[in-house]
C-alpha positions as CSV (number, residue, x, y, z in Angstrom):
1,X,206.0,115.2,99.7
2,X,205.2,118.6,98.1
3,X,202.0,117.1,96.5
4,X,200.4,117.1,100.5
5,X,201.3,120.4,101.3
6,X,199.5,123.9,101.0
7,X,200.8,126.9,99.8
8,X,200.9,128.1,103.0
9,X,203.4,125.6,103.7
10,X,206.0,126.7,101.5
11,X,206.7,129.6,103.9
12,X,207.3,127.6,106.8
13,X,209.8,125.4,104.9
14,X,211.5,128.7,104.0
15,X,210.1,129.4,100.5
16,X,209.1,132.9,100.7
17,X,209.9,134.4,96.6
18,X,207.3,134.8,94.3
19,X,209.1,133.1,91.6
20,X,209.4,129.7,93.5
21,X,206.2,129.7,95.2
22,X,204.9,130.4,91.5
23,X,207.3,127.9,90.1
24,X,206.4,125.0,92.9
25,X,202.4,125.7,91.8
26,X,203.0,125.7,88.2
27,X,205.1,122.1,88.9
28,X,201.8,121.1,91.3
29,X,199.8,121.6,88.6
30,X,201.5,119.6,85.5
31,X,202.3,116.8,88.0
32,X,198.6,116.5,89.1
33,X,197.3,116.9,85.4
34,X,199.7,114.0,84.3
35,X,199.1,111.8,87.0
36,X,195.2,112.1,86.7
37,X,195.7,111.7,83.2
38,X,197.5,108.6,83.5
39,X,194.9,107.3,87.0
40,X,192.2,107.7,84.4
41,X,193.5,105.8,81.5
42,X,194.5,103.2,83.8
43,X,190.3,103.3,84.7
44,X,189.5,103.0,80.8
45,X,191.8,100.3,80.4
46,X,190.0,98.6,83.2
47,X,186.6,99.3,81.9
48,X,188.0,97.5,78.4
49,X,189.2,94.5,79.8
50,X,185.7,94.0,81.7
51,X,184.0,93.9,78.7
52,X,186.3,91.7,77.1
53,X,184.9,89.0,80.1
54,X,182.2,89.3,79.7
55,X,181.8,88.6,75.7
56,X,181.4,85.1,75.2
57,X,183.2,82.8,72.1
58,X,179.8,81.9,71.4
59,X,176.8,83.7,69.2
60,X,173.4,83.4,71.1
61,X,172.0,80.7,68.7
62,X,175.2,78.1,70.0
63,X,174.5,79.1,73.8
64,X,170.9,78.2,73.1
65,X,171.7,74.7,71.9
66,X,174.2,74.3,74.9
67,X,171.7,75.1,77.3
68,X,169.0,72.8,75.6
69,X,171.6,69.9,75.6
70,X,172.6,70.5,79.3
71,X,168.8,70.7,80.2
72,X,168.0,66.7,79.2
């Protein structure tokens, strides 16, 4: 819930000190760094598993002779 609200909301939930207000950004903070950390390793790990489709069990020379042989 905290993650959608502005600093200026903390006052009107009741959070007027220094010290939390600092606290509650320095919190902000971590917990966006960590979860954009993890969002984009979840992207790489994406990105790795498309390229793993899209290589083939076969070399070019053997997909060659398959496409020859399906051609006749």
């Amino acid at each position: 819930m905290f993650i959608n609200l502005s600093d200026n909301d903390w006052v009107d939930m009741g959070i007027v000190s220094r010290f939390h207000t600092r606290k509650l950004q320095l919190i902000m903070r971590q917990f966006r760094y960590r979860y954009n950390k993890k969002k984009r390793q979840q992207l790489e790990n994406e990105d790795e598993d498309d390229e793993d489709d899209l290589m083939s069990e076969y070399t070019p020379s053997e997909l060659s002779e398959i496409l020859a042989q399906v051609k006749i």
